[in-house]
C-alpha atoms as an extended CHARMM CRD file, in Angstrom:
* protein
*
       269  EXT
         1         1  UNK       CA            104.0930000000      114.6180000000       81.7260000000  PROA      1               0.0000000000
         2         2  UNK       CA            107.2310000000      115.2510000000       83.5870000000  PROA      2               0.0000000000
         3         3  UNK       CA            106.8860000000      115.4350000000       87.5110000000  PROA      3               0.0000000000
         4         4  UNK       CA            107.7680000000      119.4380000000       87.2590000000  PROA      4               0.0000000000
         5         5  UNK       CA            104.5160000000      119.6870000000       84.8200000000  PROA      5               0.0000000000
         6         6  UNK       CA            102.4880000000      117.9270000000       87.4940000000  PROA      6               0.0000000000
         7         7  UNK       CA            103.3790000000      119.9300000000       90.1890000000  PROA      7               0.0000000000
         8         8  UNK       CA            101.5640000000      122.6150000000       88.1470000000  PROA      8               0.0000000000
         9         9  UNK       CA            104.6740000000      125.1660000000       88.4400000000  PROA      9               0.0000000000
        10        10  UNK       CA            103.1840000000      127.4760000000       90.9400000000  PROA      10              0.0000000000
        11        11  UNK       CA            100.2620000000      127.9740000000       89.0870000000  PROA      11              0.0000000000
        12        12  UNK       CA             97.4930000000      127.9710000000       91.7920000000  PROA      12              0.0000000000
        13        13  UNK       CA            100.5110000000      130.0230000000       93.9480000000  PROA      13              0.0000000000
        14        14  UNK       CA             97.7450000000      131.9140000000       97.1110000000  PROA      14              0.0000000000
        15        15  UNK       CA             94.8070000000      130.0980000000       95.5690000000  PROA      15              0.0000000000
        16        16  UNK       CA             92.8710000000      128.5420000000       98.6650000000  PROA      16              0.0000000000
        17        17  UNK       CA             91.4010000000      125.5290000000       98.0390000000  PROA      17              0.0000000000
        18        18  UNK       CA             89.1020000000      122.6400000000       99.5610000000  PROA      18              0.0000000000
        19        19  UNK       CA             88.7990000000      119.1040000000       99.0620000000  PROA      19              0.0000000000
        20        20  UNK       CA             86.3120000000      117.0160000000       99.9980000000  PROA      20              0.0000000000
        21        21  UNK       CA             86.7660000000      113.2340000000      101.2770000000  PROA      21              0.0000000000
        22        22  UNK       CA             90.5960000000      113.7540000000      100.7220000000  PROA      22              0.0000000000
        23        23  UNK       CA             91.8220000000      111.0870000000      103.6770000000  PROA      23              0.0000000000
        24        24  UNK       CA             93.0570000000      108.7340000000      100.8550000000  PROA      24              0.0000000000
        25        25  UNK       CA             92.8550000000      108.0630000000       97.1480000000  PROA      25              0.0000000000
        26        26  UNK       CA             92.1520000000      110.7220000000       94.5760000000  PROA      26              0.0000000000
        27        27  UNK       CA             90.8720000000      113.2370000000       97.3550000000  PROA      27              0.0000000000
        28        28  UNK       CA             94.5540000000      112.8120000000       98.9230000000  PROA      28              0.0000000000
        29        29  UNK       CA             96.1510000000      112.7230000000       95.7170000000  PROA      29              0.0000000000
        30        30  UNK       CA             94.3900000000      116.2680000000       94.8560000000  PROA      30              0.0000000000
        31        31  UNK       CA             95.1600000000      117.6780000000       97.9630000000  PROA      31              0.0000000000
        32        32  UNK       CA             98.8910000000      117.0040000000       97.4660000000  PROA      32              0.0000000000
        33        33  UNK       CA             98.6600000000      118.1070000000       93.5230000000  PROA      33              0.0000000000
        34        34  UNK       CA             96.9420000000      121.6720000000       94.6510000000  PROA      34              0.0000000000
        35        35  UNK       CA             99.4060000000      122.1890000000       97.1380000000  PROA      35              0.0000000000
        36        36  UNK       CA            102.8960000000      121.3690000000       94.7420000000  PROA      36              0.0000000000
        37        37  UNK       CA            101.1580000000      123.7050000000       92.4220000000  PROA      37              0.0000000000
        38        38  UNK       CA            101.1980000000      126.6800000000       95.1030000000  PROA      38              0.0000000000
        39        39  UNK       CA             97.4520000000      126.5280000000       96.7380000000  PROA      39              0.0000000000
        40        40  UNK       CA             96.7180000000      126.5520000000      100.1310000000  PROA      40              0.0000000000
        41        41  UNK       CA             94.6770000000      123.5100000000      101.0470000000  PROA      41              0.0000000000
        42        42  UNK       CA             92.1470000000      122.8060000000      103.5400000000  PROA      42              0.0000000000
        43        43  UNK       CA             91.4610000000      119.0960000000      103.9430000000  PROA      43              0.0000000000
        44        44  UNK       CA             87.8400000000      117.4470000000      104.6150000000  PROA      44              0.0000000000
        45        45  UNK       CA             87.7220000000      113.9630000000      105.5970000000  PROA      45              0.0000000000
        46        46  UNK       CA             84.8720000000      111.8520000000      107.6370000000  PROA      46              0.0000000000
        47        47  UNK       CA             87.6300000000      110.4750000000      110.0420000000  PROA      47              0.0000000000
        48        48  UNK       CA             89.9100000000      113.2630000000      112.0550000000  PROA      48              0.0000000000
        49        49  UNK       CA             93.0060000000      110.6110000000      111.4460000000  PROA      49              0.0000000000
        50        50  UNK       CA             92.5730000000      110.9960000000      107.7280000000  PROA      50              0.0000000000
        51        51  UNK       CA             92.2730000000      114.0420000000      107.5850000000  PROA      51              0.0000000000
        52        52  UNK       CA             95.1750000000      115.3560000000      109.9480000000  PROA      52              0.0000000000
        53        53  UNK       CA             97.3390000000      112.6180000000      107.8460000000  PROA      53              0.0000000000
        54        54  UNK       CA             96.5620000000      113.9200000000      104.4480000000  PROA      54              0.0000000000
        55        55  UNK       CA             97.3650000000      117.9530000000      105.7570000000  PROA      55              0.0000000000
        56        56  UNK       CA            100.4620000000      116.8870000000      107.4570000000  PROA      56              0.0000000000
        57        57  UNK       CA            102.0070000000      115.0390000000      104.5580000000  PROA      57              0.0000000000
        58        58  UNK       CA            101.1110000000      118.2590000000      102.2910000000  PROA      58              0.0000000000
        59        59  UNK       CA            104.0680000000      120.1800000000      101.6320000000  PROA      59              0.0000000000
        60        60  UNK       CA            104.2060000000      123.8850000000      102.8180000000  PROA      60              0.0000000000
        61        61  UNK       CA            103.2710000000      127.2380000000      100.6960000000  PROA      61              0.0000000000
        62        62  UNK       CA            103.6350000000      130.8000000000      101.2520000000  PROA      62              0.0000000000
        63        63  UNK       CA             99.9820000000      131.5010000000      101.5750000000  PROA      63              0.0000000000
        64        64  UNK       CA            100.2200000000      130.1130000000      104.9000000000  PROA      64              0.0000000000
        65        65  UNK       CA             99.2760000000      126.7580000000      106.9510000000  PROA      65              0.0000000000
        66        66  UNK       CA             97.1380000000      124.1680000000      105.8630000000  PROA      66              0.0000000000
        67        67  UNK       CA             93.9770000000      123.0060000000      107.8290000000  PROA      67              0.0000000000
        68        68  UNK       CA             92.1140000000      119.7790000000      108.5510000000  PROA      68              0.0000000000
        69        69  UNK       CA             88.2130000000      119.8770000000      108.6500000000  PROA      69              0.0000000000
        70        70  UNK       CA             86.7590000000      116.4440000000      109.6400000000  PROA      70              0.0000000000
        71        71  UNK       CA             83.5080000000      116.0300000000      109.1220000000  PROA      71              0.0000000000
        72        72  UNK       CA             80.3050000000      114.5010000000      107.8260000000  PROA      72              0.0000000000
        73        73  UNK       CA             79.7190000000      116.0230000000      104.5700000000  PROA      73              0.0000000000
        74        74  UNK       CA             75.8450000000      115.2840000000      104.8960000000  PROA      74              0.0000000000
        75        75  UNK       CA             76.4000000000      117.0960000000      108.1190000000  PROA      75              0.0000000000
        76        76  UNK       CA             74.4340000000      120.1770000000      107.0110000000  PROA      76              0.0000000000
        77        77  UNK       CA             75.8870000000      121.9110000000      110.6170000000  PROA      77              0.0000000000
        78        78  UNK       CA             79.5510000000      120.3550000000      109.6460000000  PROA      78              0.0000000000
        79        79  UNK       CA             79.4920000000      121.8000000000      106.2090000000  PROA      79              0.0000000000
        80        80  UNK       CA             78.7900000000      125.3400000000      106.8210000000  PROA      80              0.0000000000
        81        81  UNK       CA             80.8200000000      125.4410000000      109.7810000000  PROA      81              0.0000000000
        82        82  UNK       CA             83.9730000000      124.2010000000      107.8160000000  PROA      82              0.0000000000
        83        83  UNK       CA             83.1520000000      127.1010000000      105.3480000000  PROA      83              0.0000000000
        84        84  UNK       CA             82.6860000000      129.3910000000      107.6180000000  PROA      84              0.0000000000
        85        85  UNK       CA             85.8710000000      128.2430000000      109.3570000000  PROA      85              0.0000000000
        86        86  UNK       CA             88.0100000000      127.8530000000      106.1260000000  PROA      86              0.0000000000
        87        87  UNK       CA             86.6210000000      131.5550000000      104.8900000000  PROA      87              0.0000000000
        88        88  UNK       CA             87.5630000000      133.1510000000      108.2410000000  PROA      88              0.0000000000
        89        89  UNK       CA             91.1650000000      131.3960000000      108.1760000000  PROA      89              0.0000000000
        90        90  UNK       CA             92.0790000000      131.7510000000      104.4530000000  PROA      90              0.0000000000
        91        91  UNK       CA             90.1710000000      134.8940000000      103.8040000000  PROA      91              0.0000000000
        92        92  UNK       CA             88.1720000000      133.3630000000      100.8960000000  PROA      92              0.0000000000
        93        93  UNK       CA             87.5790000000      129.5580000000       98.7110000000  PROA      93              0.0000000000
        94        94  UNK       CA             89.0080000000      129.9770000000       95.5110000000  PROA      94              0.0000000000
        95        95  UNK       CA             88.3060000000      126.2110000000       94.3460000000  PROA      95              0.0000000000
        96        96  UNK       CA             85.7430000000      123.6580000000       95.9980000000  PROA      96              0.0000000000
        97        97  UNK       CA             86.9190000000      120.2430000000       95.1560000000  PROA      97              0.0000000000
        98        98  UNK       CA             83.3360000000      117.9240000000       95.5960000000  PROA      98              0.0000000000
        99        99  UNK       CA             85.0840000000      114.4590000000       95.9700000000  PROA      99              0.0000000000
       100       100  UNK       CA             83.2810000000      112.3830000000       98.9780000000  PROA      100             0.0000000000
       101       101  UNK       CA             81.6320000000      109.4370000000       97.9480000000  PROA      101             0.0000000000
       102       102  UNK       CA             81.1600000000      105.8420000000       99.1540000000  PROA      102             0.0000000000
       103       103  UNK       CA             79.1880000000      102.8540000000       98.0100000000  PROA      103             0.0000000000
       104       104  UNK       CA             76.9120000000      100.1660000000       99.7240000000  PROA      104             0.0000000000
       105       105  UNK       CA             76.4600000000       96.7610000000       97.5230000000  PROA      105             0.0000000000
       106       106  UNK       CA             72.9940000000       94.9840000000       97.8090000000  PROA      106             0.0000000000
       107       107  UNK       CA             70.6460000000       93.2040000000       94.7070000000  PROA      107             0.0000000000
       108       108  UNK       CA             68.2170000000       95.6580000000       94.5710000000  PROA      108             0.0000000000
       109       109  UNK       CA             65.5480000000       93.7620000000       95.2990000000  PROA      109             0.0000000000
       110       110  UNK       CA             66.7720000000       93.4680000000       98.3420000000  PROA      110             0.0000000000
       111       111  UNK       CA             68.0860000000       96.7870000000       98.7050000000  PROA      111             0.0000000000
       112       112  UNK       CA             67.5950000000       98.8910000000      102.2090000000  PROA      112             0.0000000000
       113       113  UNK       CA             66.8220000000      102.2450000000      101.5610000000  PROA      113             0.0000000000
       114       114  UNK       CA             68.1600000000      103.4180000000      104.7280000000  PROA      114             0.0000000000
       115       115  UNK       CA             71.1820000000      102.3580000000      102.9490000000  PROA      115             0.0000000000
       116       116  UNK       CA             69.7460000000      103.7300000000       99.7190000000  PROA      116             0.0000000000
       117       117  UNK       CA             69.2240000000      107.3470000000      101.7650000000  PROA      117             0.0000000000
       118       118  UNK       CA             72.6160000000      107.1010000000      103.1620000000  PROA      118             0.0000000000
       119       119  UNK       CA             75.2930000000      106.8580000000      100.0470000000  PROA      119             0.0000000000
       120       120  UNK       CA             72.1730000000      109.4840000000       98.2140000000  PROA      120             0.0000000000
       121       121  UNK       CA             72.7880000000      111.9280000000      101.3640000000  PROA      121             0.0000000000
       122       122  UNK       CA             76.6950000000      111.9200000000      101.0830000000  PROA      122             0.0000000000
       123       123  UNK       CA             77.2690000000      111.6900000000       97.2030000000  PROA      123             0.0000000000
       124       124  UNK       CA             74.4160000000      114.0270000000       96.3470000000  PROA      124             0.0000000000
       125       125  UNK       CA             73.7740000000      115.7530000000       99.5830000000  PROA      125             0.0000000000
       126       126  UNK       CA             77.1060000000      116.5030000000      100.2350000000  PROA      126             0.0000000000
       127       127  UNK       CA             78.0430000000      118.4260000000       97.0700000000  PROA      127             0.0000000000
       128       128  UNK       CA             74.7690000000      119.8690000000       97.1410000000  PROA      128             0.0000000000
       129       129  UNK       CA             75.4090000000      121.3300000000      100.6300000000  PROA      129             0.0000000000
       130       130  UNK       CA             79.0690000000      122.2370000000       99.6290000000  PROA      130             0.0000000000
       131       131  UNK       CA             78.6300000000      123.6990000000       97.1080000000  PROA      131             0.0000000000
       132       132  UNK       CA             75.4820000000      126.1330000000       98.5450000000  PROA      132             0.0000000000
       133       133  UNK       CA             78.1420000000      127.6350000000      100.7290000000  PROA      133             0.0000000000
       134       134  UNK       CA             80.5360000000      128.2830000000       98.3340000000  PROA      134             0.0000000000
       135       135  UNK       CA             78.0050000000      129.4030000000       95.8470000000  PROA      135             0.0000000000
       136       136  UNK       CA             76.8620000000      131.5470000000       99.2470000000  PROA      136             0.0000000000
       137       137  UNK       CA             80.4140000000      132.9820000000       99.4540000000  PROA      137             0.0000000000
       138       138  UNK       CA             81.1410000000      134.0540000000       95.7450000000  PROA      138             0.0000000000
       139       139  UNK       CA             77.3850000000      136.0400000000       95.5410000000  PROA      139             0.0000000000
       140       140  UNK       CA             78.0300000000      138.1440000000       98.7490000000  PROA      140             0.0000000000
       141       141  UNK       CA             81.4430000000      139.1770000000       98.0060000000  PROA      141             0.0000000000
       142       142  UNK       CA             80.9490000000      139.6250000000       94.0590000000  PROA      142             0.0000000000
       143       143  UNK       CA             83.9500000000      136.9990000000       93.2350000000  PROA      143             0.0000000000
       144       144  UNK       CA             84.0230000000      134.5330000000       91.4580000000  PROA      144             0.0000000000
       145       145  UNK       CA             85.3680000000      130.6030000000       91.9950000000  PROA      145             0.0000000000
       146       146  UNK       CA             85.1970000000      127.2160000000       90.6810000000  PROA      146             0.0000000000
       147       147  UNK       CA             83.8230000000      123.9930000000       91.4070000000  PROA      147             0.0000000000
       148       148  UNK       CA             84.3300000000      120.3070000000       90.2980000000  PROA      148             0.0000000000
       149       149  UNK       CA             83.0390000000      117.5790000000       91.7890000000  PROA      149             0.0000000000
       150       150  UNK       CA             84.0620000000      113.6870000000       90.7890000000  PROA      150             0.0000000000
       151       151  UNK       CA             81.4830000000      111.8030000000       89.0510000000  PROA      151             0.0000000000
       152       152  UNK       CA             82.0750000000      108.1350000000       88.1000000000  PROA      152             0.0000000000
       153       153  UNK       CA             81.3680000000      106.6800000000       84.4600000000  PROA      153             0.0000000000
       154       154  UNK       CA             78.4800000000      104.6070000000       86.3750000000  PROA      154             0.0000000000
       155       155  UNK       CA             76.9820000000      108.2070000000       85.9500000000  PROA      155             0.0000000000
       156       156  UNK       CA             76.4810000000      106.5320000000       82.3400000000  PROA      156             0.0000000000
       157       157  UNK       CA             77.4400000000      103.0180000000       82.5080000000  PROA      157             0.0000000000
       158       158  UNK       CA             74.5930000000      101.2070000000       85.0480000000  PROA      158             0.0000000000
       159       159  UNK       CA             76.4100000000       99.4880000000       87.7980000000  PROA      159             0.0000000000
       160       160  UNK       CA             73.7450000000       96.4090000000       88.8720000000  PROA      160             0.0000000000
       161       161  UNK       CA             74.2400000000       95.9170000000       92.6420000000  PROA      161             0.0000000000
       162       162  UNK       CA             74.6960000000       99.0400000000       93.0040000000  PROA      162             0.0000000000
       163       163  UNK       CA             71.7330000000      101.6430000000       92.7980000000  PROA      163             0.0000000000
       164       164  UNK       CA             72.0850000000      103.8260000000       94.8970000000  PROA      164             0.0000000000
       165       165  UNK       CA             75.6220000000      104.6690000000       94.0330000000  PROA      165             0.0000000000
       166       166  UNK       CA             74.7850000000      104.9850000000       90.0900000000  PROA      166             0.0000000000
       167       167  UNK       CA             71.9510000000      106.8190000000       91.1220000000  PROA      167             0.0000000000
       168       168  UNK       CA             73.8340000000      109.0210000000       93.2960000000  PROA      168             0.0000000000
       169       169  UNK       CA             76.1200000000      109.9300000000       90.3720000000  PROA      169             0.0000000000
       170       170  UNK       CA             73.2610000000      110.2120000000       87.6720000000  PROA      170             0.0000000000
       171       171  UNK       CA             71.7900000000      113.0740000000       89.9620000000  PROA      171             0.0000000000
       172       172  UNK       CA             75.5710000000      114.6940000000       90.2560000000  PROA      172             0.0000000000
       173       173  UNK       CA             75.6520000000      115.0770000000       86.4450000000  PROA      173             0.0000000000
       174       174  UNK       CA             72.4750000000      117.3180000000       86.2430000000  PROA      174             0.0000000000
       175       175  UNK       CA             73.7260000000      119.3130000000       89.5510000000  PROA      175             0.0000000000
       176       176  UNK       CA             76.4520000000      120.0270000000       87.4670000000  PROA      176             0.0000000000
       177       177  UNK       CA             74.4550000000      121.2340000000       84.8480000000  PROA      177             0.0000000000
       178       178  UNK       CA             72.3350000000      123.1630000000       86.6640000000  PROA      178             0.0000000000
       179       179  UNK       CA             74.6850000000      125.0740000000       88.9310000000  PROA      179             0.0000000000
       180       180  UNK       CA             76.8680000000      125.4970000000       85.7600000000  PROA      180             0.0000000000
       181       181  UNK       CA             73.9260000000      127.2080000000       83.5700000000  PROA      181             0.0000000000
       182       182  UNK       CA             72.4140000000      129.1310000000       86.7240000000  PROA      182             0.0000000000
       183       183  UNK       CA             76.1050000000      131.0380000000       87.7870000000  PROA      183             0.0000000000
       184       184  UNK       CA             77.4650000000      130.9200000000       84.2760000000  PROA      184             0.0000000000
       185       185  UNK       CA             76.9500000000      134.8930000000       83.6450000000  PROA      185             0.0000000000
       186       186  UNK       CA             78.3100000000      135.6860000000       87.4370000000  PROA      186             0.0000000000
       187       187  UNK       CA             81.7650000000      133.9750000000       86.5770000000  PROA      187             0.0000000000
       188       188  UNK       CA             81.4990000000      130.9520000000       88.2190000000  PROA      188             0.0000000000
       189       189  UNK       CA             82.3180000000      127.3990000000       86.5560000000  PROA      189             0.0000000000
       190       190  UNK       CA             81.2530000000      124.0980000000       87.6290000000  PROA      190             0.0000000000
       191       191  UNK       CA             82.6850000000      120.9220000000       86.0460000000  PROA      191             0.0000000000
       192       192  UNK       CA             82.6230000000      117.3490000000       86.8970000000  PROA      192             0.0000000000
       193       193  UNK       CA             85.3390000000      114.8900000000       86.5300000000  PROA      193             0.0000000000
       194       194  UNK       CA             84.1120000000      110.9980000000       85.9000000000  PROA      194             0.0000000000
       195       195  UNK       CA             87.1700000000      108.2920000000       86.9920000000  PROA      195             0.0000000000
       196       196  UNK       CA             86.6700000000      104.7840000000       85.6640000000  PROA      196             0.0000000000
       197       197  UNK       CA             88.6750000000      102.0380000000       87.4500000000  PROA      197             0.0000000000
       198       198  UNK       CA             90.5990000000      103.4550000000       89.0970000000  PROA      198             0.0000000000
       199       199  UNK       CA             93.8500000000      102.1600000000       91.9770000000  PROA      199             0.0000000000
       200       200  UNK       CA             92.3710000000      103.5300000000       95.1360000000  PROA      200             0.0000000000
       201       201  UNK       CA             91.4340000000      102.0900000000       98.8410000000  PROA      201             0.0000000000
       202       202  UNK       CA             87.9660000000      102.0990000000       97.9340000000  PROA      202             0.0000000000
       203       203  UNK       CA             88.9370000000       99.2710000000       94.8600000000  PROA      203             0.0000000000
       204       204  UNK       CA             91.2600000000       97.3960000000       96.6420000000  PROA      204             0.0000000000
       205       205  UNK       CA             89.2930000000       94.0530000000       96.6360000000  PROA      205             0.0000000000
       206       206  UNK       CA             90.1090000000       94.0960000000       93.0810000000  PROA      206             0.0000000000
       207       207  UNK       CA             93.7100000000       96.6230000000       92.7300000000  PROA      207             0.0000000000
       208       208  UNK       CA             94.6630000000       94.1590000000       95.3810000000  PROA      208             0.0000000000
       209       209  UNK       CA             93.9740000000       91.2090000000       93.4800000000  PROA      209             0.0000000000
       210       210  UNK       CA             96.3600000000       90.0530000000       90.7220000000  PROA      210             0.0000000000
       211       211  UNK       CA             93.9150000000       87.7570000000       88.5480000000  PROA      211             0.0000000000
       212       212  UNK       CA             90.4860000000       90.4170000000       89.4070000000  PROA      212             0.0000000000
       213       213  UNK       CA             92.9010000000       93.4890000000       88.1710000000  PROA      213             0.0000000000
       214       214  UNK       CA             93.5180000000       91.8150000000       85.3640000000  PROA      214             0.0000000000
       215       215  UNK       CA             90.0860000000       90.8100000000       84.4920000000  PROA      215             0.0000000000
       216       216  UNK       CA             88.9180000000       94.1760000000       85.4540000000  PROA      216             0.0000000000
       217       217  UNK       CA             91.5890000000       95.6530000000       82.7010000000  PROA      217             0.0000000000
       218       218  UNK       CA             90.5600000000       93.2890000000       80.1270000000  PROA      218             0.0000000000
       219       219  UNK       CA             87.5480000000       95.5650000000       79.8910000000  PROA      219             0.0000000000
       220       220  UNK       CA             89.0270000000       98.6910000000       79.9560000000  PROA      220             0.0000000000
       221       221  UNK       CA             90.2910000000       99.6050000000       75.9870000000  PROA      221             0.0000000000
       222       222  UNK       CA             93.8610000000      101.0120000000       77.8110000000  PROA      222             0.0000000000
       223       223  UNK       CA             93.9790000000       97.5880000000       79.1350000000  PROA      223             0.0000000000
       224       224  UNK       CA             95.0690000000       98.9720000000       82.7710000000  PROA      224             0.0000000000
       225       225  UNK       CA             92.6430000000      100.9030000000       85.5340000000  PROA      225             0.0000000000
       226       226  UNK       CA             93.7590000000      104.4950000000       85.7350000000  PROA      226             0.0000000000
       227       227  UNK       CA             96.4050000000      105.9860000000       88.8570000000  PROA      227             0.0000000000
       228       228  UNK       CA             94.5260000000      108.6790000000       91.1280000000  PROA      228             0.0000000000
       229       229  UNK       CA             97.4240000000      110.8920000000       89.6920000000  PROA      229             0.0000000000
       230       230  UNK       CA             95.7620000000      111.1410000000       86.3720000000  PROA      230             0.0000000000
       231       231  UNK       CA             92.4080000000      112.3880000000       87.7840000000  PROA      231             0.0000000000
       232       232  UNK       CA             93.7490000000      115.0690000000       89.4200000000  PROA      232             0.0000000000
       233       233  UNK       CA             95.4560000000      116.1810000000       87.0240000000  PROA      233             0.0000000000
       234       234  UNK       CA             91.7750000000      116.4490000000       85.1630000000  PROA      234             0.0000000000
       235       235  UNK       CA             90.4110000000      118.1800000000       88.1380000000  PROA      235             0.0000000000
       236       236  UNK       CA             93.5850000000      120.7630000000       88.3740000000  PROA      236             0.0000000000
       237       237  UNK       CA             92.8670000000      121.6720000000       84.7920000000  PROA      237             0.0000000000
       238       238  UNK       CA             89.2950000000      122.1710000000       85.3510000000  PROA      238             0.0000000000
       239       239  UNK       CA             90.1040000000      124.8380000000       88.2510000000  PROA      239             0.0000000000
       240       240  UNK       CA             92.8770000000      125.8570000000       86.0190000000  PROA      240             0.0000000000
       241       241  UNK       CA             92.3410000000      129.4690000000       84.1630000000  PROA      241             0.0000000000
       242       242  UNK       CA             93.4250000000      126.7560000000       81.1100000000  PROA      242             0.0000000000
       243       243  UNK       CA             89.8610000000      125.5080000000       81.5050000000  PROA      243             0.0000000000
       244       244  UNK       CA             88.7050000000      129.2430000000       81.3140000000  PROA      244             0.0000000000
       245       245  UNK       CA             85.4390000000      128.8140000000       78.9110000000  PROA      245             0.0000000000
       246       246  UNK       CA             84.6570000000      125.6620000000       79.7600000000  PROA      246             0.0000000000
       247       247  UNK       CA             81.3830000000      124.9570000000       82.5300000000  PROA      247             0.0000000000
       248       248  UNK       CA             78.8240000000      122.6110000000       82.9750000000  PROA      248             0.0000000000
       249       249  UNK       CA             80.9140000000      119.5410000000       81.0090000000  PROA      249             0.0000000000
       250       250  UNK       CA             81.8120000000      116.2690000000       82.7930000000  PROA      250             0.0000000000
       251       251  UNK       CA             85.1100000000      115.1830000000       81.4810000000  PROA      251             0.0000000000
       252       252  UNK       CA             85.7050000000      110.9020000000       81.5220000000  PROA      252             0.0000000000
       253       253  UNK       CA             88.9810000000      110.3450000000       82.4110000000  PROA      253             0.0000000000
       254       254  UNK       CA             88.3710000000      106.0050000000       82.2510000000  PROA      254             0.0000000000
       255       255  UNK       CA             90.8330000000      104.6210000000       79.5240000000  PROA      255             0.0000000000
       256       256  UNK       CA             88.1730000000      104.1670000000       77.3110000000  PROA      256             0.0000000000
       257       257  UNK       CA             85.8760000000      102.7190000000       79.4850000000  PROA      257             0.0000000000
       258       258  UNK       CA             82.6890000000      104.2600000000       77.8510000000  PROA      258             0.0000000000
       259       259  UNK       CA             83.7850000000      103.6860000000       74.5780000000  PROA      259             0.0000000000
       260       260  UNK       CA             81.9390000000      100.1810000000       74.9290000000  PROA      260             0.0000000000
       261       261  UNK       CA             85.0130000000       98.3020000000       74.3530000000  PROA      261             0.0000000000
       262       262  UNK       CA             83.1270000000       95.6000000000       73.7460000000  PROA      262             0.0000000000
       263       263  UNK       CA             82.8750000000       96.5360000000       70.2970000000  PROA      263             0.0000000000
       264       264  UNK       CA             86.2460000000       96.7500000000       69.6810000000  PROA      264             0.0000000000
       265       265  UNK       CA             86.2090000000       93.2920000000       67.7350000000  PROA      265             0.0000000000
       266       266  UNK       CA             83.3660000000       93.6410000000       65.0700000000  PROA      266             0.0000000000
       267       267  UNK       CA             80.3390000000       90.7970000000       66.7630000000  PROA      267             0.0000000000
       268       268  UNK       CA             77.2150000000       92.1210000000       66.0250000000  PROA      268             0.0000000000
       269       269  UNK       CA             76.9320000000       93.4410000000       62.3630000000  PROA      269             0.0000000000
């Protein structure tokens, strides 16, 4: 795809648009993406200096100025103040991009669950709560919008260590479901995008690492972890009018990952 395609052409041009956890990685990247492709972008992230960074480094559009939101997205306060606030400055939210999301290792036996509650109440919570207010939005005004929110393949592939993360992103692939089925016939679409291993901050003890990135693509069929590039260009479909007839899917954008490349060489029959 040539770098004009992924700029998307303009064709999100006065779309307004908000992004979720979007201080670095994929968030960042998608900010970036929505904006070269025309949108107006308001940026979420837990730390002001994140999120200031990510909306200055956003290139301008003729819908107007972009705006930084920090904030906790479990922050049930935060969130519908930042809607409320985004609404009021952009006039409506044309796209909700759900991509906050962290991780806490621990064997499970030995697992807090005040850490447990924690990554549940951002990863789940926070789309949950997000997504409420946009869902809020559409229903008064009689519009319509879409939603995606980034899943993980450990949404299918168990990630020991772990939990609460792949239990975190279990529960975000019947949300999806759910919202998808119950606004379907009002216009609204809800999707999920799952990354596999993919080169972001949140990988780095492995991206980082020249002998654990390549032992970590040894598993992946593509033999190579994905760039945050190529996820957003799954999520910019999905709010595309491309993706038009498609809700309630969750689209693996991994290399191959759950393929069970495993299997590739013919051991067990």
């Amino acid at each position: 795809m040539s770098g004009d395609d992924r700029c998307g052409n303009g064709r999100f041009e006065g779309r307004a648009i908000l992004v979720t956890g979007a201080g670095q990685g994929i968030g960042a990247t998608t900010a970036r993406r929505f904006a070269e492709a025309g949108a107006r972008v308001a940026v979420n992230d837990l730390h002001p200096d994140t999120a200031l960074r990510t909306m200055n480094a956003l290139p301008p559009v003729a819908a107007g100025p972009h705006l930084a939101f920090p904030g906790n997205v479990a922050d049930e306060r935060n969130v519908s103040a930042t809607m409320r606030d985004m609404i009021a400055a952009m006039g409506t939210i044309d796209v909700l991009v759900c991509n906050a999301g962290f991780q806490i290792p621990s064997p499970s036996h030995a697992l807090r669950l005040q850490d447990f509650n924690d990554v549940m109440a951002v990863n789940v919570g926070g789309v949950v709560l997000y997504a409420r207010e946009a869902l809020a939005h559409w229903t008064r005004a009689g519009t319509a919008g879409t939603i995606v929110v980034v899943g993980s393949v450990h949404q299918t592939i168990p990630k020991p260590g772990y939990l609460g993360y792949s239990a975190s992103k279990g529960a975000v692939t019947n949300i999806v479901r759910t919202l998808a089925l119950e606004y379907a016939a009002r216009g609204i679409r809800i999707n999920a995008v799952a990354p596999g291993a993919i080169v972001t901050p949140m990988n780095a003890a492995w991206t980082d690492d020249p002998a654990q990135r390549a032992a970590v693509s040894r598993h992946i069929p593509m033999h190579r972890p994905g760039e945050p590039d190529e996820i957003a260009d799954a999520i910019l479909f999905l709010a595309s009018a491309q993706a038009a007839y498609i809700t309630g899917q969750t689209l693996f954008v991994d290399g191959g990952l759950t393929l069970y490349g495993d299997f590739q060489e013919n051991w067990s029959s």
